[in-house]
N, C-alpha and C positions, 0 to 999 in steps of 0.2 A: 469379775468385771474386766475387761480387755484395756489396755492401758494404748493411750495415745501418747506416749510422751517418743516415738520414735520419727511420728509426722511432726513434732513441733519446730525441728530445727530444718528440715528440707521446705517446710512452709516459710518458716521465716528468712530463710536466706534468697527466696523464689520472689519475695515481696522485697526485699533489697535490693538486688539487682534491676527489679522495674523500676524502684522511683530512684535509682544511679544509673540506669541508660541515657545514654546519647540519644537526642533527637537526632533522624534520617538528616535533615537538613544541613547541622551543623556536623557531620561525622567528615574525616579527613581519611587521606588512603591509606592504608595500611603501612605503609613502609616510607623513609625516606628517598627524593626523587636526587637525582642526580648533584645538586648542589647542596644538598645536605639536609634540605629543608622538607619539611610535611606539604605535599601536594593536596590541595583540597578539591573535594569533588566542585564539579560545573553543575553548578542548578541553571534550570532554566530562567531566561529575565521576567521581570512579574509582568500579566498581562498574556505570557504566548497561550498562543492559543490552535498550532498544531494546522496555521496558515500559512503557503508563500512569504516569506517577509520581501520587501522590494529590491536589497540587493539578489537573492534566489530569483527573482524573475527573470526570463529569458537562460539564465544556467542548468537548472531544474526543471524537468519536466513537470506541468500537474498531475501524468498517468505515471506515477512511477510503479505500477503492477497495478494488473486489472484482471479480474476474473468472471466470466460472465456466460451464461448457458440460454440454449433456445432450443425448441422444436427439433431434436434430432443433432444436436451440433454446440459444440462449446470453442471458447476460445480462451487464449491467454496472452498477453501483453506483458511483456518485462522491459521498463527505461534499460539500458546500457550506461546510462550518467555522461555528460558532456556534450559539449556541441560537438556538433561536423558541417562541412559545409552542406549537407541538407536539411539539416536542424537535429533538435534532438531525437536521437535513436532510440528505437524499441524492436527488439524482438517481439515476434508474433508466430502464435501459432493457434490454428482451426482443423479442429477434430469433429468428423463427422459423422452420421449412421455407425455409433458404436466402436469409431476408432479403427472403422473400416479404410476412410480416406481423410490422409490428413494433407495438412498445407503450411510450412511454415515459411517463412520470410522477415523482414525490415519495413518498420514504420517510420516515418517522422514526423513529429510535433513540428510544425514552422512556424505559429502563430502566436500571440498572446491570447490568454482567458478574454470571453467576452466581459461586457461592460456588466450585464443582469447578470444574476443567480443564473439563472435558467439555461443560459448559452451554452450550445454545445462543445464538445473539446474535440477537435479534428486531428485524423491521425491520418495520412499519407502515403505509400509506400509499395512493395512489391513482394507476392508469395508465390514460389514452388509449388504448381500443384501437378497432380496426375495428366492433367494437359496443357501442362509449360508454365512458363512464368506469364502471372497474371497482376494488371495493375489491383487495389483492394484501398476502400478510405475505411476508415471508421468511427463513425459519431456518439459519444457518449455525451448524456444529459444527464444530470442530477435531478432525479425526477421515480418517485416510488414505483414502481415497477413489480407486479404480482405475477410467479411464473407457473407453470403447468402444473408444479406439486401443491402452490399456493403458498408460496415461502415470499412474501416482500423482500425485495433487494432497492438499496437507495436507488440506484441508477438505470436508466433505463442503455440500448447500445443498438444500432443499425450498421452492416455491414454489407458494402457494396462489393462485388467481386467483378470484375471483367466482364462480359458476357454469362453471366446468374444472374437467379432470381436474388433480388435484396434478403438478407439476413437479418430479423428483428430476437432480441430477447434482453434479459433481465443481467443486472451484476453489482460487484462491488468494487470499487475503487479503494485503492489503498490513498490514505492522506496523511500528509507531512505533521 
């Protein structure tokens, strides 16, 4: 008969250690911080919920990264962080027929979120393309959005270019 008595102690010390762990919340940093003292981790305040809070308004963008595909053509949005005097800054860049013709350039946010859910968030700006610089806005709504493979994406996004046909398709917004 096989004898268990070599699992009885890596069991029982497996079960100690669980009911003496630290809960996440109360756990402190590893090391002392420069005055001597234990630095404790930052929890979030109760209640957040991964929203604008009101002093972020107007410093933060709401597009801080956007990703979003159509018909032939994809784009990307990256915040830069901070004002300028054209507002807040995003790189942009629109990939076309396969990466064949791209375009990138400068967005800016100038406005505040609308009042509804539903409003769009306007982005601004000017892109490099194969036939010069061109002005380009872009409107993203929160709004389900089903694309050619049949993949729902929250958001829906329209992109006007200079002298183009407008650009419709599907994406995701990254939120705070």
């Amino acid at each position: 008969m096989p004898s268990f008595r070599p699992l009885v102690l890596p069991m029982f010390l497996c079960a100690l250690a669980a009911c003496t762990a630290t809960p996440p919340t109360e756990a402190q940093a590893p090391g002392p911080d420069a005055a001597g003292d234990r630095a404790t981790i930052a929890m979030p305040p109760p209640g957040a919920s991964g929203k604008l809070s009101p002093e972020m308004v107007g410093k933060v963008s709401p597009v801080p990264a956007f990703r979003g595909v159509g018909e032939h053509f994809n784009i990307e949005i990256q915040s830069e962080g901070g004002e300028s005097p054209g507002g807040l800054r995003h790189r942009v860049r629109l990939t076309r027929d396969a990466g064949t013709h791209e375009a990138e350039g400068v967005l800016f946010y100038r406005g505040i979120r609308g009042p509804s859910q539903g409003a769009p968030i306007t982005l601004d700006g000017t892109m490099d393309t194969a036939k010069g610089k061109k002005t380009v806005r872009v409107e993203i709504t929160t709004e389900a959005c089903t694309d050619e493979a049949d993949v729902v994406h929250p958001q829906r996004f329209r992109i006007a270019v200079q002298d183009e046909t407008e650009l419709n398709g599907c994406g995701e917004l990254a939120v705070y």
